[in-house]
C-alpha positions, -999 to 999 in steps of 0.1 A, spaced: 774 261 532 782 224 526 752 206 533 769 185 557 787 214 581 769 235 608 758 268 592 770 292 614 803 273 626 813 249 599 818 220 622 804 186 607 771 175 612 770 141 631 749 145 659 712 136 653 685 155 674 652 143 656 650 118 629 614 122 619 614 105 589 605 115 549 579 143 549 565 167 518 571 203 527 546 211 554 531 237 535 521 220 506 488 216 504 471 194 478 440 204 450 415 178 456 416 176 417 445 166 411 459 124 419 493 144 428 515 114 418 546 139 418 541 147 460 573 145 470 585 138 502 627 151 517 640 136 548 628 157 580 664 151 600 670 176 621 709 178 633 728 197 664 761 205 662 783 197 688 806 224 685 780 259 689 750 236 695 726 251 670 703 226 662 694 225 621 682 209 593 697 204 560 691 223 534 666 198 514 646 224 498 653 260 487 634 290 504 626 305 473 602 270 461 588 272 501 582 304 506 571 318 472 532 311 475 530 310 513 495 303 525 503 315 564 485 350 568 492 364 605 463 387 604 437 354 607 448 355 644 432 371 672 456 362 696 486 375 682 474 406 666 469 414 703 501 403 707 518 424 681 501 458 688 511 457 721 548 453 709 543 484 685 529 500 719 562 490 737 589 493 715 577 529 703 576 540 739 608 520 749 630 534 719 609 570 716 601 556 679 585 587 660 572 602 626 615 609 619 622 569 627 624 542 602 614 509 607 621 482 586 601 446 590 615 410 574 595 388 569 562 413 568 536 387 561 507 407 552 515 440 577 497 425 607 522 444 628 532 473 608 496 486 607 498 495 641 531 519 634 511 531 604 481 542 626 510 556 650 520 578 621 556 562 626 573 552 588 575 513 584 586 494 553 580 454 549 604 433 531 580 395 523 593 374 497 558 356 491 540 381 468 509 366 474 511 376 508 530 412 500 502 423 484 475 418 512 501 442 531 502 468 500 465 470 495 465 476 531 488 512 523 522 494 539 550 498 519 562 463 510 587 448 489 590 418 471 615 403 481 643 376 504 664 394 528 702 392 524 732 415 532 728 424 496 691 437 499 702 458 532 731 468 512 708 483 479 685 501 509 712 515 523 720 530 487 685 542 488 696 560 524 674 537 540 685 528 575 664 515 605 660 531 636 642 495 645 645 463 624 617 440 630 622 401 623 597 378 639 594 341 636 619 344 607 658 337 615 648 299 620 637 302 584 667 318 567 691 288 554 727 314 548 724 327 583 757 341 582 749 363 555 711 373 570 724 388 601 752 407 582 725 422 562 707 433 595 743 449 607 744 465 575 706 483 577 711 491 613 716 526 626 746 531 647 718 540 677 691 515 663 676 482 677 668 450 662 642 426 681 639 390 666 614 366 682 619 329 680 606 296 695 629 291 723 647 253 718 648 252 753 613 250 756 610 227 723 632 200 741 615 204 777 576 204 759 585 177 737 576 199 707 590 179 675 565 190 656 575 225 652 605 209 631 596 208 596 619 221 562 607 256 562 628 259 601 662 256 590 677 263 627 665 263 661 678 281 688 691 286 724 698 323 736 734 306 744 737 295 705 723 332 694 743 357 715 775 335 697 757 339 662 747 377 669 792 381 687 806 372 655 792 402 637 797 425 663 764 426 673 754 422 707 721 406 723 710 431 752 682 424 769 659 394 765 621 387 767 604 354 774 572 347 760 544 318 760 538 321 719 549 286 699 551 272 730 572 295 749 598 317 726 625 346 733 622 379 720 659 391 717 667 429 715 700 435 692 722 462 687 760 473 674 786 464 701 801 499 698 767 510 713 777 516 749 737 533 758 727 495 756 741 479 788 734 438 789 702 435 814 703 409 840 673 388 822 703 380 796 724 363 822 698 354 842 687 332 812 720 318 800 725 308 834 695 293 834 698 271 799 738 260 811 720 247 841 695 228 821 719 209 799 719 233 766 756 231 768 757 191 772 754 175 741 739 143 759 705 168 762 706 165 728 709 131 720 679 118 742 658 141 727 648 112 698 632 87 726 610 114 736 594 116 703 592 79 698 571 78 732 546 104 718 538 86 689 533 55 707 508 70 730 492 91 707 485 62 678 476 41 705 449 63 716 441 68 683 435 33 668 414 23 703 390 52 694 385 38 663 380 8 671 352 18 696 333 36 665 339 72 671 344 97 654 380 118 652 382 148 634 411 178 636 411 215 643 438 234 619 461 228 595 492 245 610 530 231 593 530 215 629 499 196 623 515 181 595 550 172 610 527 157 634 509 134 611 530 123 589 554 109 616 530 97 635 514 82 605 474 94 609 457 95 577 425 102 569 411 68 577 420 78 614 415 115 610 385 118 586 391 161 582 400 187 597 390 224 596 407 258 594 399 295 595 422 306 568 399 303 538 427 301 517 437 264 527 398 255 528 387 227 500 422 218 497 442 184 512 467 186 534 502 171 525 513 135 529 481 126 547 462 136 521 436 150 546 404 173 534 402 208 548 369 222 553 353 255 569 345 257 604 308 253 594 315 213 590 317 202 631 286 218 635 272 191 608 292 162 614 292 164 654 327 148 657 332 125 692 365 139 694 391 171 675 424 165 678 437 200 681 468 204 657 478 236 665 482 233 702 499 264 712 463 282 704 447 255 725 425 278 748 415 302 721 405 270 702 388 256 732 368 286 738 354 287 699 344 255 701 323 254 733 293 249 715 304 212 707 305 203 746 265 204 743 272 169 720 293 155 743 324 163 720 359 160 736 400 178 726 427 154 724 464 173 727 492 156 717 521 183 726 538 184 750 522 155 766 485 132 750 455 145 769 425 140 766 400 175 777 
């Protein structure tokens, strides 16, 4: 792809959604060791095109330097490992998935999900390109290999005779910069009868939530069901039925399969749901365009709000240190002499700084000693589970400030 054209349709880029600035990759996090002179920082400009109206970035930085070391870990979630096994629970009924199907994940993170079709005695393979995360899965007894995705990886399984009876890919096609190419490799390791589900934050509910934060260089694309069933058309697949969830702030769950599959008839949540995004602008480029003065507003409200609690003497500190927290921050421009740390669950980003802001990340252990006045909560689409593990702080008086999609204070 030219840098410059739409990925899936060639048209040129000249339509900005969301100009958010220079940023450092949102997962880089910093040693504390180290003065990091080298940070560097790639514009966060995130396009639509006005042709198919998938909204993208450019390809600034490869997937293979973002997503080799990967510090995300699904499994340090509660919430969505509840989420996930009741998936396994549905699709395995749904699709009568047994100990003779194959299912294939991309994007396997550290077998979260395909645990549960392991204890279901139901064959799974993961395909994860960060090997630090791969081998949490492997230790865990999931087959997983080491690699990206790509029509040639489903095309050296195939030669293996592996084909999926269900491909899994959740929370990945918005990171996959050749799209073309990724969802021919997904036609490619498809049964004739099998069923592909791909979950994604729905850009509907990104533009209606004011949810610019969950653009940062690892999300390539963003999309609409409209934009998708196009994408999914031109390889002669076809999206059949359609799931809308509240995860990321409200996402789809598309279910795929061959168009030559006639058992699959198009449910009524499909139209029902393109219907629904025509009606609310997806398919007027003017949506688009206004998105920008949105943002602006947030950060306005949100520095504002800020800088006064500063100046009354209190105390800010954060919860998290999600990519969106960071998108977030360095826009907005709240460094540490605003936000003096934040804390986070995954021990692996614990003792470390996050990017740009240069931020410290500490254990949970650190509100308890510090009593913060307020915790700005960066990953907001956890915001009751959050809530609820931090009661304890409402006995000091301690208060949430949520930024997406509107600043609150709670």
């Amino acid at each position: 792809m030219n840098e410059s054209t739409c990925r899936f349709c060639g048209t040129e880029l000249a339509c900005s959604f969301a100009n958010l600035g220079d940023s450092p990759l949102a997962n880089s996090f910093l040693s504390p060791l180290s003065d990091n002179p080298n940070e560097e920082f790639f514009p966060l400009h995130a396009f639509v095109c006005s042709h198919c109206f998938l909204v993208q970035l450019k390809e600034y930085a490869k997937p293979e330097r973002i997503f080799q070391d990967y510090p995300y870990f699904s499994s340090y979630s509660d919430s969505w490992l509840e989420h996930v096994s009741k998936y396994v629970n549905l699709v395995a009924s749904r699709f009568s998935l047994d100990e003779n199907s194959q299912v294939i994940e991309i994007a396997s993170n550290d077998g979260y999900l395909l645990q549960y079709f392991k204890s279901k005695k139901i064959p799974a393979i993961g395909i994860e390109p960060a090997a630090n995360i791969a081998e949490a899965a492997i230790r865990k007894g999931i087959e997983t290999r080491i690699q990206f995705f790509s029509s040639e990886t489903a095309k050296n399984l195939l030669n293996e005779g592996l084909q999926a009876d269900l491909i899994i890919a959740n929370n990945v096609l918005a990171h996959v910069p050749q799209l073309n190419n990724f969802i021919e490799g997904l036609k490619i390791l498809l049964s004739d009868k099998g069923v592909i589900t791909i979950e994604f934050p729905h850009l509907l509910e990104l533009i209606k939530g004011s949810q610019f934060d969950t653009i940062y260089h690892e999300h390539f694309s963003y999309f609409s069901l409209m934009t998708a069933k196009d994408i999914f058309a031109a390889h002669n697949l076809k999206i059949f039925d359609v799931d809308q969830l509240p995860h990321h702030g409200g996402s789809l769950r598309i279910y795929v399969c061959h168009v030559e599959n006639e058992n699959k008839m198009t449910s009524r949540r499909v139209f029902d749901l393109l219907e629904y995004e025509a009606e609310s602008g997806l398919s007027n480029i003017e949506t688009y365009l206004n998105f920008e003065d949105r943002i602006r507003n947030t950060k306005e409200e949100l520095t504002s709000l800020l800088n006064q609690l500063k100046r009354d003497g209190k105390k800010i500190v954060g919860f998290g240190a999600p990519a969106k927290g960071n998108t977030l921050l360095n826009y907005c421009g709240i460094g540490k002499e605003i936000l003096e740390y934040t804390v986070d669950e995954t021990p692996f980003k614990q003792g470390l700084l996050l990017p740009g802001t240069h931020i410290p990340i500490f254990s949970m252990e650190k509100i308890k000693e510090t009593r913060p006045d307020y915790i700005l909560i960066l990953p907001w689409n956890w915001r009751n589970e959050i809530i609820k593990k931090l009661s304890d702080t409402r006995e000091w008086g301690t208060k949430f400030i949520i930024a997406i999609p509107r600043v609150e204070v709670i």
